[in-house]
C-alpha positions in Angstrom: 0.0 0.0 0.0 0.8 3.7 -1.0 1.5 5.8 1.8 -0.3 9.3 0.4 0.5 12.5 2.5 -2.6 14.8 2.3 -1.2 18.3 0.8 -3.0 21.5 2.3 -1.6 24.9 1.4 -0.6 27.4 4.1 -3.5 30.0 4.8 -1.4 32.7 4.7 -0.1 31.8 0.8 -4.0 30.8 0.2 -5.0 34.5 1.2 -1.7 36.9 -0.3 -3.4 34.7 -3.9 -7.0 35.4 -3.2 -8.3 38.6 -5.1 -12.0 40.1 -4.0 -14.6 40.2 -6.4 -15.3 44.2 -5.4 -11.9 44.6 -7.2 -12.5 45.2 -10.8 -9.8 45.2 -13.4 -8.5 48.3 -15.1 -10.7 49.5 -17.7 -9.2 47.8 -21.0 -9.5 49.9 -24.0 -12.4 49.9 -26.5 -10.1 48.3 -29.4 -9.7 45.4 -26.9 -13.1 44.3 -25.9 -14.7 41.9 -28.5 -17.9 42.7 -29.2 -20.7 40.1 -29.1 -23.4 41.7 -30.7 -24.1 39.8 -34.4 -22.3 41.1 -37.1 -24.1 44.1 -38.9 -25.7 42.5 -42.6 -23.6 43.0 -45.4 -24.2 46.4 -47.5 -24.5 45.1 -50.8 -27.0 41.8 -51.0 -26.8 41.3 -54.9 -30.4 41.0 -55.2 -30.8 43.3 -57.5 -27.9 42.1 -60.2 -29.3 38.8 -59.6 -33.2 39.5 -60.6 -31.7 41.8 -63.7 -29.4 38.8 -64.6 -32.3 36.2 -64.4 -34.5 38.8 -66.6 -31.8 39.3 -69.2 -31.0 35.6 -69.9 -34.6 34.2 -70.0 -35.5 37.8 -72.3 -38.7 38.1 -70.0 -40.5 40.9 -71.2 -41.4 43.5 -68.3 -43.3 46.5 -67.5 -41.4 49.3 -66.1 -43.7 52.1 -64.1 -41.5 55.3 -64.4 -42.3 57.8 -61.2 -44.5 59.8 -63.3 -46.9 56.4 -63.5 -46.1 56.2 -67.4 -45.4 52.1 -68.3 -42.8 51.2 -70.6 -43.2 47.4 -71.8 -39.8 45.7 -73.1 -37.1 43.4 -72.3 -34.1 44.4 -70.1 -30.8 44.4 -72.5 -28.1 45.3 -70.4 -28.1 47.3 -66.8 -25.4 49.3 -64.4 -25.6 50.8 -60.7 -27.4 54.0 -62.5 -29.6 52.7 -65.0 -31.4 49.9 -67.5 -31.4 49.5 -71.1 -35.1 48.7 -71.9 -35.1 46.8 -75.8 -38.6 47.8 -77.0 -40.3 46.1 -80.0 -42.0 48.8 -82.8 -40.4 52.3 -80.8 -37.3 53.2 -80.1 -35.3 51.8 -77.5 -34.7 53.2 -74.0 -31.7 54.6 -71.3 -33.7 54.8 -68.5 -32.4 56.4 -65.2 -33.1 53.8 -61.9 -33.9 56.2 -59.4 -37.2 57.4 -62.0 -38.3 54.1 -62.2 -41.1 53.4 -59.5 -41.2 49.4 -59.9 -40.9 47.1 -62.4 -42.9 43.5 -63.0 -42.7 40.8 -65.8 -45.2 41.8 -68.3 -48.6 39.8 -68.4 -48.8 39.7 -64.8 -50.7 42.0 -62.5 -48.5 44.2 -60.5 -48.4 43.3 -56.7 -51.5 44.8 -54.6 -50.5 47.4 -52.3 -47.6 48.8 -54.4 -47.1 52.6 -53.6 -48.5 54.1 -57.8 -50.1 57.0 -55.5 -53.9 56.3 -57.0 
């Protein structure tokens, strides 16, 4: 059989080691702390390229409500961060400016209930 001595510290070491909770740490610096909130959502999302991408490939003919409430019926032929080619069959085709475009749906369909065309 093992002859085991039983270790205890001295109280005195014990209590020069012990810190009290009422002591708080120095203030760390805000670089330092990690945050662990969720990470803000990412500015760009792509849905747009995607839908205009989807549009062009498949040549889906859509109505585009300008601001004004005028509709413009063609096919998306190219696009950029300012603006949309619309290809238009019998007239002319179209540069048209995103920010006067209201909304835009494929053509044949009704456009959503509860869009914002102000009537």
């Amino acid at each position: 059989m093992v002859n085991r001595k039983l270790f205890r510290p001295v109280l005195a070491e014990a209590k020069d080691s012990f810190v009290p909770r009422s002591v708080q740490p120095a203030p760390q610096p805000a670089a330092a702390i990690a945050p662990r909130k969720k990470p803000a959502p990412p500015d760009q999302t792509y849905a747009e390229n995607f839908y205009f991408v989807k549009q062009m490939q498949s040549r889906t003919p859509v109505a585009v409500v300008l601001t004004d409430g005028e509709v413009l019926h063609g096919t998306v032929e190219w696009y950029d961060r300012d603006c949309i080619k619309l290809t238009r069959y019998g007239s002319p085709n179209l540069l048209i400016y995103k920010h006067s475009i209201r909304y835009l749906y494929k053509d044949g369909e009704e456009p959503m209930n509860g869009s914002s065309n102000g009537h």
